[in-house]
CHARMM internal coordinates of N, CA and C (Angstrom, degrees):
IC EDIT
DIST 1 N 1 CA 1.4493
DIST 1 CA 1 C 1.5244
ANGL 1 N 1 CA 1 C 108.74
DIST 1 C 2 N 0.9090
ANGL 1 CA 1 C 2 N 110.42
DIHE 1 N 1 CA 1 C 2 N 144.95
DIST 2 N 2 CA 1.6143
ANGL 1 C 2 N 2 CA 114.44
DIHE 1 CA 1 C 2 N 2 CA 160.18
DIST 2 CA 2 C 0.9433
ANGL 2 N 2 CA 2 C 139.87
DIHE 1 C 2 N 2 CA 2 C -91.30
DIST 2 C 3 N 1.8176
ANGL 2 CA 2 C 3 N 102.92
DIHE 2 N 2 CA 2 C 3 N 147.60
DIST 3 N 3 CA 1.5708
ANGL 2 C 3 N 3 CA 126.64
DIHE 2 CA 2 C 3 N 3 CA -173.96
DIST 3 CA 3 C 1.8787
ANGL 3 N 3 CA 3 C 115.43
DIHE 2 C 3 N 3 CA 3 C -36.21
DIST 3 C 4 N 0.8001
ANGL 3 CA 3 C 4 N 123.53
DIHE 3 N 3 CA 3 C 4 N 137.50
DIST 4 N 4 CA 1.1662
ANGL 3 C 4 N 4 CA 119.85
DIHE 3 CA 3 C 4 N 4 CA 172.82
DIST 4 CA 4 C 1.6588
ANGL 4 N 4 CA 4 C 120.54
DIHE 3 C 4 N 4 CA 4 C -79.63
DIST 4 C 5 N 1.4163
ANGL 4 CA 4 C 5 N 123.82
DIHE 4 N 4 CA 4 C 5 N 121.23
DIST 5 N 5 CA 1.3125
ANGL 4 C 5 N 5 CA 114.21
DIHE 4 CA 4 C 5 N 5 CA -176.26
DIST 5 CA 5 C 1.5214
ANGL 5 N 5 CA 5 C 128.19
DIHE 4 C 5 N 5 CA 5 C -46.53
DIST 5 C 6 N 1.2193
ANGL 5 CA 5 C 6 N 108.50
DIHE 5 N 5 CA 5 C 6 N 156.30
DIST 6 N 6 CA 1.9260
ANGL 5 C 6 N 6 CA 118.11
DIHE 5 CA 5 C 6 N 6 CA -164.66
DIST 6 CA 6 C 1.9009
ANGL 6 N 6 CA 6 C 62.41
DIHE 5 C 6 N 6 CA 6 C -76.39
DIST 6 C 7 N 1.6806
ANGL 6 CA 6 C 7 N 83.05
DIHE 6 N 6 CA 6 C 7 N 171.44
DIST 7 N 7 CA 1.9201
ANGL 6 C 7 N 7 CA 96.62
DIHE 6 CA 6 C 7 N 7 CA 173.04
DIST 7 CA 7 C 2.0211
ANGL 7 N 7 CA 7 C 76.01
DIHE 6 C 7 N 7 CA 7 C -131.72
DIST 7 C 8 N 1.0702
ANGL 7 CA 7 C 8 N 107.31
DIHE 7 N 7 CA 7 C 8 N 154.52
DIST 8 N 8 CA 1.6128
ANGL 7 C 8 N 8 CA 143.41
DIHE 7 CA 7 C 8 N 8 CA -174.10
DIST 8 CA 8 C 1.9260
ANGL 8 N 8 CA 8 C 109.24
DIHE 7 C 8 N 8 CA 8 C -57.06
DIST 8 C 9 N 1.3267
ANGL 8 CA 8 C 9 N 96.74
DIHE 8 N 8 CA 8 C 9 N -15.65
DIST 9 N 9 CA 1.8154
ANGL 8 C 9 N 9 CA 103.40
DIHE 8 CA 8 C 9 N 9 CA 178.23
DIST 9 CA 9 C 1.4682
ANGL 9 N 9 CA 9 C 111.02
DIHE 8 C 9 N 9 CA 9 C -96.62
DIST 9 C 10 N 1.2660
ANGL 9 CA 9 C 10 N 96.46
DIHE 9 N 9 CA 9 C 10 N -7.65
DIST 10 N 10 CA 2.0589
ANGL 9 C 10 N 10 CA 90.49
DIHE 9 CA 9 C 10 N 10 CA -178.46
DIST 10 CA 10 C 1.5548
ANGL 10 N 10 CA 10 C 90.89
DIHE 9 C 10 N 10 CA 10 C -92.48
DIST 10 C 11 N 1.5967
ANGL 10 CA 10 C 11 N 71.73
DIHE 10 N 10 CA 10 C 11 N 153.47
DIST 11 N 11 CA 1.8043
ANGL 10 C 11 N 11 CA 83.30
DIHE 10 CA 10 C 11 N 11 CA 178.52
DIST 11 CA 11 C 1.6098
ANGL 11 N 11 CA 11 C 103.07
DIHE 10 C 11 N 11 CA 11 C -74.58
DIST 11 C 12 N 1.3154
ANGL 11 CA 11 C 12 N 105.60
DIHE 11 N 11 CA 11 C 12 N 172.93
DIST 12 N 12 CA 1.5811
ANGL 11 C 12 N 12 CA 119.37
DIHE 11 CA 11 C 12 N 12 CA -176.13
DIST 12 CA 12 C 1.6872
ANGL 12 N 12 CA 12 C 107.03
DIHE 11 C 12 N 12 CA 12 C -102.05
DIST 12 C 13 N 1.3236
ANGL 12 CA 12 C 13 N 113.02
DIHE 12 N 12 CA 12 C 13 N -37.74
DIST 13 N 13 CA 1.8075
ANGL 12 C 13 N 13 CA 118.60
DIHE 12 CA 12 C 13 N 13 CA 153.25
DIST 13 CA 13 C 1.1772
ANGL 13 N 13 CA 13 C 104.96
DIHE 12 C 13 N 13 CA 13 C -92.74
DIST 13 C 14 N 1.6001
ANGL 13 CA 13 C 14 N 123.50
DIHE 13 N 13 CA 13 C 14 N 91.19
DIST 14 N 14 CA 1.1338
ANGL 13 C 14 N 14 CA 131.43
DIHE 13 CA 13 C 14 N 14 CA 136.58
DIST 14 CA 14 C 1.2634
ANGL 14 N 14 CA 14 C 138.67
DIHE 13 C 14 N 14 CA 14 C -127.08
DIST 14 C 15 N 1.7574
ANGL 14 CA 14 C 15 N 106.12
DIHE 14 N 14 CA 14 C 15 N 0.96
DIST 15 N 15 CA 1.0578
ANGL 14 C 15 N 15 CA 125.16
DIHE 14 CA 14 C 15 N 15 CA 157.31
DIST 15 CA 15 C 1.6357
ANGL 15 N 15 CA 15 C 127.18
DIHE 14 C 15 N 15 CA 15 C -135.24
DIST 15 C 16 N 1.7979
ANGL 15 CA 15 C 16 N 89.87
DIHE 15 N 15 CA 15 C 16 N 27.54
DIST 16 N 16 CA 1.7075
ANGL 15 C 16 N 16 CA 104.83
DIHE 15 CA 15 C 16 N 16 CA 167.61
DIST 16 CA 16 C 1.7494
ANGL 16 N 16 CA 16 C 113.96
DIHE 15 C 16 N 16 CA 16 C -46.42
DIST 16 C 17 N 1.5381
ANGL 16 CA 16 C 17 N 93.75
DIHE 16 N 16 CA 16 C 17 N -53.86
DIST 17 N 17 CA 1.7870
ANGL 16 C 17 N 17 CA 91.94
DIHE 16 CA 16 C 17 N 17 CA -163.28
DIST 17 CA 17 C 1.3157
ANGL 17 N 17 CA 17 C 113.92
DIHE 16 C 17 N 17 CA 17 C -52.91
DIST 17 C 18 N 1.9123
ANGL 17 CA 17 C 18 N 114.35
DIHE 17 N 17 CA 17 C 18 N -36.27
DIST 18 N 18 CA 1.3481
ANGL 17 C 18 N 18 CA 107.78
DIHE 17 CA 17 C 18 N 18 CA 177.64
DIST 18 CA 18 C 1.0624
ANGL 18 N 18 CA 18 C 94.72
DIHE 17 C 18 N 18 CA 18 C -69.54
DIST 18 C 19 N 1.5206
ANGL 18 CA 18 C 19 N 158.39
DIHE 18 N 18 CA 18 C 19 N -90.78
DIST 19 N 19 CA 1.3883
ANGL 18 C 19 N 19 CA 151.81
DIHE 18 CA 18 C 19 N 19 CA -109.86
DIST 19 CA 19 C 1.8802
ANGL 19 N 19 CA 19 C 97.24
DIHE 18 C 19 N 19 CA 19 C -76.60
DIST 19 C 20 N 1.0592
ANGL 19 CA 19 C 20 N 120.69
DIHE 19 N 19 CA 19 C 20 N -15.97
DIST 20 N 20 CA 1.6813
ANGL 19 C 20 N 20 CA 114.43
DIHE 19 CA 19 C 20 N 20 CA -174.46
DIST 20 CA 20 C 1.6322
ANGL 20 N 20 CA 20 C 105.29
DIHE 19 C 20 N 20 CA 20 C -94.43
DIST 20 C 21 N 1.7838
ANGL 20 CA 20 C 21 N 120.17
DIHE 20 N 20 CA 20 C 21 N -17.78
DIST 21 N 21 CA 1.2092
ANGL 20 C 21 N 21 CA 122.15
DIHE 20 CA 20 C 21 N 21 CA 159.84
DIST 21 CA 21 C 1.3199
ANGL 21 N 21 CA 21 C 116.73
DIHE 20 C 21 N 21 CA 21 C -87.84
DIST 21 C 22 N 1.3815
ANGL 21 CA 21 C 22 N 123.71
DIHE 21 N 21 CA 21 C 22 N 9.68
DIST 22 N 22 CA 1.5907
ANGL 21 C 22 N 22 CA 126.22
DIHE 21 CA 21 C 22 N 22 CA -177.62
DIST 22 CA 22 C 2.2065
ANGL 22 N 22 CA 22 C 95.43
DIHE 21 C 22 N 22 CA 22 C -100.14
DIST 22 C 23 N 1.3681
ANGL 22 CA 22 C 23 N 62.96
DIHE 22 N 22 CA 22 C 23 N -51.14
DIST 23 N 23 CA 1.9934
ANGL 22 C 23 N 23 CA 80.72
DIHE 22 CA 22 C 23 N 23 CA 165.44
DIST 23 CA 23 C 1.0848
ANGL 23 N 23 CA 23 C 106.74
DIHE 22 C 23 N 23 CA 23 C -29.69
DIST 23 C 24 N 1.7186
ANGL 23 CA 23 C 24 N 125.30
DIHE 23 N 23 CA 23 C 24 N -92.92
DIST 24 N 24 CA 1.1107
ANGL 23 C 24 N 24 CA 154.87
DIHE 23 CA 23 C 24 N 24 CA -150.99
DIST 24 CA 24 C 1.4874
ANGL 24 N 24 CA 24 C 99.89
DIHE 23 C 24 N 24 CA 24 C -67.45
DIST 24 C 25 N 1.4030
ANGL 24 CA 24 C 25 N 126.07
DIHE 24 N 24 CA 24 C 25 N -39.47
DIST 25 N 25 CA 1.3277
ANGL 24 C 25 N 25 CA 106.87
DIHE 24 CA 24 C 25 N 25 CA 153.59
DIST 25 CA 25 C 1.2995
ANGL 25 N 25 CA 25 C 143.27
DIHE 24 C 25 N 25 CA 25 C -27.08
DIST 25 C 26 N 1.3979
ANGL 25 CA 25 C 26 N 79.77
DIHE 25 N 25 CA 25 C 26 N -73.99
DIST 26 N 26 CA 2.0266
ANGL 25 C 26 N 26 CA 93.94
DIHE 25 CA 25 C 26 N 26 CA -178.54
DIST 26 CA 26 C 1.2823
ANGL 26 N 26 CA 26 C 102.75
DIHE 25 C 26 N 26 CA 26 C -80.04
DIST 26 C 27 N 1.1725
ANGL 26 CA 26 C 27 N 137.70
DIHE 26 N 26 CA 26 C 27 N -16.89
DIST 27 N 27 CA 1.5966
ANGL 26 C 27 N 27 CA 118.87
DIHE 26 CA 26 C 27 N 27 CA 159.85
DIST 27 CA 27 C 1.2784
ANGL 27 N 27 CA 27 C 127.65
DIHE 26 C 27 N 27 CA 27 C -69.94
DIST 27 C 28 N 1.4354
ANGL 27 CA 27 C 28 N 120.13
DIHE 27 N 27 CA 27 C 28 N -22.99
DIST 28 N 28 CA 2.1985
ANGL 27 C 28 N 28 CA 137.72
DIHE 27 CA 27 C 28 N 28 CA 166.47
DIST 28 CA 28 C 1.8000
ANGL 28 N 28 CA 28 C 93.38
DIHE 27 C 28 N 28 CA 28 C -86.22
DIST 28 C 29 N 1.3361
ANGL 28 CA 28 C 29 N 120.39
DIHE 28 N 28 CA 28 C 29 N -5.17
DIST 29 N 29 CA 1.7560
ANGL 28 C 29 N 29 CA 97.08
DIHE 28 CA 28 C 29 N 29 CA 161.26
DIST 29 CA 29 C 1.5821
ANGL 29 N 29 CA 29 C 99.37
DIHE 28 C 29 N 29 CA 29 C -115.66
DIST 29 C 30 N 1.1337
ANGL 29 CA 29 C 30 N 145.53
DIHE 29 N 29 CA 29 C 30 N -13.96
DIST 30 N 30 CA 1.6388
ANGL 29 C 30 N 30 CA 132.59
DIHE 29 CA 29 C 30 N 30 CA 168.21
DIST 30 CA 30 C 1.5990
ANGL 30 N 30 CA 30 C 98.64
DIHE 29 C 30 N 30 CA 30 C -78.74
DIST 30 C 31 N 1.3408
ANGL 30 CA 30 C 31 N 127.38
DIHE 30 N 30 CA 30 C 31 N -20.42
DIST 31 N 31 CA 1.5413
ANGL 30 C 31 N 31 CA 113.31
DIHE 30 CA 30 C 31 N 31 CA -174.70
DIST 31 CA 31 C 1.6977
ANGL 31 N 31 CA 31 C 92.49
DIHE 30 C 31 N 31 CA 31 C -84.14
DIST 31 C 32 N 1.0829
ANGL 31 CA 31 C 32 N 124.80
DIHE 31 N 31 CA 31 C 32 N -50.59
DIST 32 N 32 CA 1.6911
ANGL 31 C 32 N 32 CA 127.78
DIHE 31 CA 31 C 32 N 32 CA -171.78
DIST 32 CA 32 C 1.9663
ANGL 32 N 32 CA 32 C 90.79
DIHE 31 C 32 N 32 CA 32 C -47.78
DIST 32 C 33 N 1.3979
ANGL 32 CA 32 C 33 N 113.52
DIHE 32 N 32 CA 32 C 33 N -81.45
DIST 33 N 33 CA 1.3835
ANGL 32 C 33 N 33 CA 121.25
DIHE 32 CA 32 C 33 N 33 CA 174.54
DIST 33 CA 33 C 1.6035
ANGL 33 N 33 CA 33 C 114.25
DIHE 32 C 33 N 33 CA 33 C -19.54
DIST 33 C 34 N 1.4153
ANGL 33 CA 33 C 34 N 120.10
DIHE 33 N 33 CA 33 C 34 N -51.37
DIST 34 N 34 CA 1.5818
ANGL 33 C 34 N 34 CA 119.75
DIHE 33 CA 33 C 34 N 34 CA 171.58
DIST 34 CA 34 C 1.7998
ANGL 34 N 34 CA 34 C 108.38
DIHE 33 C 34 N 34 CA 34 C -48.18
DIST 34 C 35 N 1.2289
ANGL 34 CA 34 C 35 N 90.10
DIHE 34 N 34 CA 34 C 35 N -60.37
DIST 35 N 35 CA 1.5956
ANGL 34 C 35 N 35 CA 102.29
DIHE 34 CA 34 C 35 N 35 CA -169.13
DIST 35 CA 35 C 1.2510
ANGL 35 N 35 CA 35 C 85.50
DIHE 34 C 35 N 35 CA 35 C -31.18
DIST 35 C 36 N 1.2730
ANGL 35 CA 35 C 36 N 103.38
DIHE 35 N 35 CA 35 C 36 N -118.16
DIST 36 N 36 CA 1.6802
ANGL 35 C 36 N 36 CA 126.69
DIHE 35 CA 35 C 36 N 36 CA 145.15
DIST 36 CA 36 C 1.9156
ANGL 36 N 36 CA 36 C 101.01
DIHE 35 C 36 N 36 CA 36 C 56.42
DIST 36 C 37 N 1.5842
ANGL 36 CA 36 C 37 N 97.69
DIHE 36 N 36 CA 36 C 37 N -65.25
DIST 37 N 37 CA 1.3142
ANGL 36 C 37 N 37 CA 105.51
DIHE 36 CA 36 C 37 N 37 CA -175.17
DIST 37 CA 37 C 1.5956
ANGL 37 N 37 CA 37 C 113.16
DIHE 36 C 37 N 37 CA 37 C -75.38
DIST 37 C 38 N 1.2186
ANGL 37 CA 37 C 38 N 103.44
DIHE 37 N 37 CA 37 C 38 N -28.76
DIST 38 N 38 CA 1.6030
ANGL 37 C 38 N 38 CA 110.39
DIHE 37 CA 37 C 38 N 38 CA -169.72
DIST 38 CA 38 C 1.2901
ANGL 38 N 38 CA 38 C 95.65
DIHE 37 C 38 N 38 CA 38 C -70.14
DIST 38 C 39 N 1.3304
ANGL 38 CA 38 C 39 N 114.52
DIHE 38 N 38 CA 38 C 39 N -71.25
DIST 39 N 39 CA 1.7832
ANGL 38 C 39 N 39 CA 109.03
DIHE 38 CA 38 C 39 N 39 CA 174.65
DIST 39 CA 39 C 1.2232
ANGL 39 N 39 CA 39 C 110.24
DIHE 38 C 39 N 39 CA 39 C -48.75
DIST 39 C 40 N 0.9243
ANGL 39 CA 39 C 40 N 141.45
DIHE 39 N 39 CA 39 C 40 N -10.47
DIST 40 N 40 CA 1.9572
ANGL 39 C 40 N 40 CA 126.18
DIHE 39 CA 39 C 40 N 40 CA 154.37
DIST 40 CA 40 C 1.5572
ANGL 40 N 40 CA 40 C 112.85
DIHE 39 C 40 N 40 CA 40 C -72.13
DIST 40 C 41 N 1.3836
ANGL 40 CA 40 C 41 N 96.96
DIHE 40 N 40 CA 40 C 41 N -48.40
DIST 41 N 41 CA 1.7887
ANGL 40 C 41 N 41 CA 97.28
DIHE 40 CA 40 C 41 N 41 CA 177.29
DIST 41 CA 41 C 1.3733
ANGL 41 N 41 CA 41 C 114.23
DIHE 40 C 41 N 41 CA 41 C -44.37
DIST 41 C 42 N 1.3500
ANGL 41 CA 41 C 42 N 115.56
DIHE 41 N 41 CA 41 C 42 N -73.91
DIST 42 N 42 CA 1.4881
ANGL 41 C 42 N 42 CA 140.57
DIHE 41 CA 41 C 42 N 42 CA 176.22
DIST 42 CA 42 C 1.7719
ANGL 42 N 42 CA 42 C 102.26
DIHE 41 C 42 N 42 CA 42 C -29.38
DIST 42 C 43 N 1.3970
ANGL 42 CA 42 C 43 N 112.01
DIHE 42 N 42 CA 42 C 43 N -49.61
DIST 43 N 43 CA 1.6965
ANGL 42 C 43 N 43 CA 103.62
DIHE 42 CA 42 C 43 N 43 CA -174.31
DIST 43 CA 43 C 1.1398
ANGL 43 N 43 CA 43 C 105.38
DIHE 42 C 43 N 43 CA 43 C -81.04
DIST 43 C 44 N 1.6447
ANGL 43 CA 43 C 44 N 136.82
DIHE 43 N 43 CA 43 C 44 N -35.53
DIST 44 N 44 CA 1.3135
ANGL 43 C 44 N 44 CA 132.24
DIHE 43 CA 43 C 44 N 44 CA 169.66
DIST 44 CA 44 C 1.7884
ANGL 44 N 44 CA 44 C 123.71
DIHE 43 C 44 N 44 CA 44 C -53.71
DIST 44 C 45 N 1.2824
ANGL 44 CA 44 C 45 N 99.97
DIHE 44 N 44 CA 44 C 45 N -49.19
DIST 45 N 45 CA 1.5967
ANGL 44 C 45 N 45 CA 118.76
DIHE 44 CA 44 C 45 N 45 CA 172.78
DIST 45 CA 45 C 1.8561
ANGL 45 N 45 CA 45 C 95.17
DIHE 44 C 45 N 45 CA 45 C -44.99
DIST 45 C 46 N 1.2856
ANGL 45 CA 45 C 46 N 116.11
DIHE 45 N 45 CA 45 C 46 N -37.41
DIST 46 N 46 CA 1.6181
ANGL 45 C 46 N 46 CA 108.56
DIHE 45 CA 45 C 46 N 46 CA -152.62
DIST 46 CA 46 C 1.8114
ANGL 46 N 46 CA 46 C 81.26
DIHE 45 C 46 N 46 CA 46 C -95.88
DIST 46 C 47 N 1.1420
ANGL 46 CA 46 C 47 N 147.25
DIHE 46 N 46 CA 46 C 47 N -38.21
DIST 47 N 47 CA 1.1991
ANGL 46 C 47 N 47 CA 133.83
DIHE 46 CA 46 C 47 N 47 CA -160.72
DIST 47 CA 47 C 1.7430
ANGL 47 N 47 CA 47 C 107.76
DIHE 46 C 47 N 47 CA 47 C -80.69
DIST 47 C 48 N 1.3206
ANGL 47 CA 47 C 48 N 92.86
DIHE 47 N 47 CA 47 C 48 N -27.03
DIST 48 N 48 CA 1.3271
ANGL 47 C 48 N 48 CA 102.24
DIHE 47 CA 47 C 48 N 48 CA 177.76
DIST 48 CA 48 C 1.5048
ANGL 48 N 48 CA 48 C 135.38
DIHE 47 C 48 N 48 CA 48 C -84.95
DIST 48 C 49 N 1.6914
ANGL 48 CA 48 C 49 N 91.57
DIHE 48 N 48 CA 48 C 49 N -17.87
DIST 49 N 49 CA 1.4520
ANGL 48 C 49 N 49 CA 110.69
DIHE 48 CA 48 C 49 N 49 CA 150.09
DIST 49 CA 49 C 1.9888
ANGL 49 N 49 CA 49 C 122.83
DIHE 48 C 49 N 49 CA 49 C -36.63
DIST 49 C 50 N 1.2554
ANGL 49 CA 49 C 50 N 100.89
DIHE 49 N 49 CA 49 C 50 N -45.59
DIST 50 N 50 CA 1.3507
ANGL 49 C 50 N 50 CA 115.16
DIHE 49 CA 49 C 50 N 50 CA 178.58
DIST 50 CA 50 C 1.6272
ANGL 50 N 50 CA 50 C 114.13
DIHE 49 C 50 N 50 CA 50 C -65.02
DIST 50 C 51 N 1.5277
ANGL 50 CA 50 C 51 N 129.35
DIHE 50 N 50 CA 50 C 51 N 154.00
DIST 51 N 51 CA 1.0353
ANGL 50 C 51 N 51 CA 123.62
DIHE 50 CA 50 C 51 N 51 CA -163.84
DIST 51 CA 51 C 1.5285
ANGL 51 N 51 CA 51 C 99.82
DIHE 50 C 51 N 51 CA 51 C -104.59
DIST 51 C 52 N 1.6699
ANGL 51 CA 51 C 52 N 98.31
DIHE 51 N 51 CA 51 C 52 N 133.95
DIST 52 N 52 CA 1.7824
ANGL 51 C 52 N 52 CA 102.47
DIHE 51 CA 51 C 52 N 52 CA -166.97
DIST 52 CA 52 C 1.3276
ANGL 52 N 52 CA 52 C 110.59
DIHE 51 C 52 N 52 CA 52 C -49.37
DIST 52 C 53 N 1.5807
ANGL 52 CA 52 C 53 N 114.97
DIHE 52 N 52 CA 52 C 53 N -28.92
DIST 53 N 53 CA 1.6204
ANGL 52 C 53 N 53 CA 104.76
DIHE 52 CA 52 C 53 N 53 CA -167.03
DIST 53 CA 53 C 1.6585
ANGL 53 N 53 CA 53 C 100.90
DIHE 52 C 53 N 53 CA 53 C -125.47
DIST 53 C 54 N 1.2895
ANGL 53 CA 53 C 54 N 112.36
DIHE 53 N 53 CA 53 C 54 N 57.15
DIST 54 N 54 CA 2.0308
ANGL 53 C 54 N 54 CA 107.12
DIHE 53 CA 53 C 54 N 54 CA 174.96
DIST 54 CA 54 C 1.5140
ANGL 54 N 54 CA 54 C 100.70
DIHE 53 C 54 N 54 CA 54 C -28.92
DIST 54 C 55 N 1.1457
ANGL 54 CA 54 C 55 N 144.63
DIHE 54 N 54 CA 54 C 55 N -62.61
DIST 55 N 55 CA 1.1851
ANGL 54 C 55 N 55 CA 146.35
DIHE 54 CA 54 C 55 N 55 CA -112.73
DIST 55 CA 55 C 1.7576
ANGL 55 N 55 CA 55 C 99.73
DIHE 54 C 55 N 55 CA 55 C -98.73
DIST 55 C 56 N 1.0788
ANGL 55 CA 55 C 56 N 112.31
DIHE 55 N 55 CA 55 C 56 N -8.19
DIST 56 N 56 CA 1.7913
ANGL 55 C 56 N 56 CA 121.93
DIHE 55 CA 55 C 56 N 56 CA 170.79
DIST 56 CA 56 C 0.9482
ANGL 56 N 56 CA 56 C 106.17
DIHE 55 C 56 N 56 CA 56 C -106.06
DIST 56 C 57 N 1.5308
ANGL 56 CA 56 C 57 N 129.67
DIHE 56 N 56 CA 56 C 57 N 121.54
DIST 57 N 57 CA 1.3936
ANGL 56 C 57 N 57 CA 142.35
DIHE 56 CA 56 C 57 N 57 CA -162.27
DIST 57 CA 57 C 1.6411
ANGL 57 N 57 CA 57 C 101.99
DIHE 56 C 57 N 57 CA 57 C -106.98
DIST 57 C 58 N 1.4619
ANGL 57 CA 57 C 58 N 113.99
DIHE 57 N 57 CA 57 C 58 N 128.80
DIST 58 N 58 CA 1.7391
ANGL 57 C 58 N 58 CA 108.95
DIHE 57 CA 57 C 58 N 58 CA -166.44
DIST 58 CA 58 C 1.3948
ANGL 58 N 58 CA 58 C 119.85
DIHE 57 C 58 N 58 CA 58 C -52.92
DIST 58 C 59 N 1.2856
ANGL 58 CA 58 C 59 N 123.39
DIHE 58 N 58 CA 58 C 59 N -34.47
DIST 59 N 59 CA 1.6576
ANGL 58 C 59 N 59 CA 128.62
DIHE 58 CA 58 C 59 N 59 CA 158.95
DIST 59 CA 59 C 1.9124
ANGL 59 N 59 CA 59 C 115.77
DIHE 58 C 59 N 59 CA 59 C -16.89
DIST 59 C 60 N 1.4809
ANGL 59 CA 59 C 60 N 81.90
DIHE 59 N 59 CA 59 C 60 N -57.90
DIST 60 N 60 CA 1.3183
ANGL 59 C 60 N 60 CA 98.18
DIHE 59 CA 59 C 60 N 60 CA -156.86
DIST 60 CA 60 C 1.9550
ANGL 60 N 60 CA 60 C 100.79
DIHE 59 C 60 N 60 CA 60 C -71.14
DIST 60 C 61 N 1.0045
ANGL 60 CA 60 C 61 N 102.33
DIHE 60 N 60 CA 60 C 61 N -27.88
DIST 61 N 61 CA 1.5218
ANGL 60 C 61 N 61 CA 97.12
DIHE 60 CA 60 C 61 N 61 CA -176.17
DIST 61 CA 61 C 2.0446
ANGL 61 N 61 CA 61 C 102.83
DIHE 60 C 61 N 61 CA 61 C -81.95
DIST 61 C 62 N 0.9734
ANGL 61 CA 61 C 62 N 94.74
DIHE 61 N 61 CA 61 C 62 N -38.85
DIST 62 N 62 CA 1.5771
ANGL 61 C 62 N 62 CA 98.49
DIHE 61 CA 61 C 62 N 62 CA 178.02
DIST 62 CA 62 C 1.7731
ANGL 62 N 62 CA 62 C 96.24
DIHE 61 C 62 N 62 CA 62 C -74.45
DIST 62 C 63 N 1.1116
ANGL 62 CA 62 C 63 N 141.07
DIHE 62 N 62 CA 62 C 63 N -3.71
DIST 63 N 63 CA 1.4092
ANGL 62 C 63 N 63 CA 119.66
DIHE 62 CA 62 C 63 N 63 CA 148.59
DIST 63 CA 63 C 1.8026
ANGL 63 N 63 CA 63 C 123.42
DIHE 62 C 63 N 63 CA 63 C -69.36
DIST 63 C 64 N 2.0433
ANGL 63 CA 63 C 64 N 89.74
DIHE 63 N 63 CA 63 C 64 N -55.37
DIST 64 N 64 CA 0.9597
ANGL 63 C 64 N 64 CA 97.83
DIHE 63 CA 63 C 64 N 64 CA 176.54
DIST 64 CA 64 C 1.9386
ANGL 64 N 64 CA 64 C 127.50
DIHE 63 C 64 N 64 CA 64 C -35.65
DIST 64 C 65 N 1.4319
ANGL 64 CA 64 C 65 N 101.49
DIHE 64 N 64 CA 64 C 65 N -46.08
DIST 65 N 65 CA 1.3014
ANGL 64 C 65 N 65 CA 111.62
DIHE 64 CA 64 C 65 N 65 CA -179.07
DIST 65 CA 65 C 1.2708
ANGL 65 N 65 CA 65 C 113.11
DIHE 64 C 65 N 65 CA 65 C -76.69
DIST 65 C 66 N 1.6825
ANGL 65 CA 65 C 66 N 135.09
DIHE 65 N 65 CA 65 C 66 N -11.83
DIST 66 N 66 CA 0.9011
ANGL 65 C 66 N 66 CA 122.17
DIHE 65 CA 65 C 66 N 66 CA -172.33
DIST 66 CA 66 C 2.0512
ANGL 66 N 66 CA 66 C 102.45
DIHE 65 C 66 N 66 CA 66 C -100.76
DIST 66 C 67 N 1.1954
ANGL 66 CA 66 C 67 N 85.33
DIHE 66 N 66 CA 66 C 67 N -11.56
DIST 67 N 67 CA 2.0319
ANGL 66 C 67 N 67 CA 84.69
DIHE 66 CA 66 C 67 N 67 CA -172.50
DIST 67 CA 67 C 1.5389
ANGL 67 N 67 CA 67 C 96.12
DIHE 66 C 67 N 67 CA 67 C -94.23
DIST 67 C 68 N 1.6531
ANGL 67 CA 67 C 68 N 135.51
DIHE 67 N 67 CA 67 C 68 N 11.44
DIST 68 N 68 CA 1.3035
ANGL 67 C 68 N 68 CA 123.87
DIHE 67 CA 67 C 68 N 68 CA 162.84
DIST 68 CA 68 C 1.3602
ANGL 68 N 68 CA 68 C 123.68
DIHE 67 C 68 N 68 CA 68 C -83.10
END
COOR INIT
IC SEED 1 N 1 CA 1 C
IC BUILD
């Protein structure tokens, strides 16, 4: 069902303060959530630093390519 219309005598800030602390909520949990992501980036960036395949030594691929 529906809200019943505001009528023209209520004020229009009268329920600013709540809606700017509903605000400030969800804006201190999308800033936590960013973090959040950066420290994922940062540990991925470092794992990924490492080379996907250590265990193939570059020699060996520059043979490979050269005996095709």
């Amino acid at each position: 069902m529906a809200r019943p219309r505001k009528t023209a005598s209520e004020d229009p800030f009268s329920d600013l303060s709540k809606k700017a602390e509903i605000l400030e909520r969800e804006m201190s949990a999308q800033r936590a959530a960013i973090e959040r992501l950066k420290q994922l980036g940062k540990e991925i960036g470092k794992v990924r630093a490492q080379p996907l395949s250590a265990d193939i030594a570059p020699e060996s691929l520059s043979k490979r390519r050269a005996s095709r």
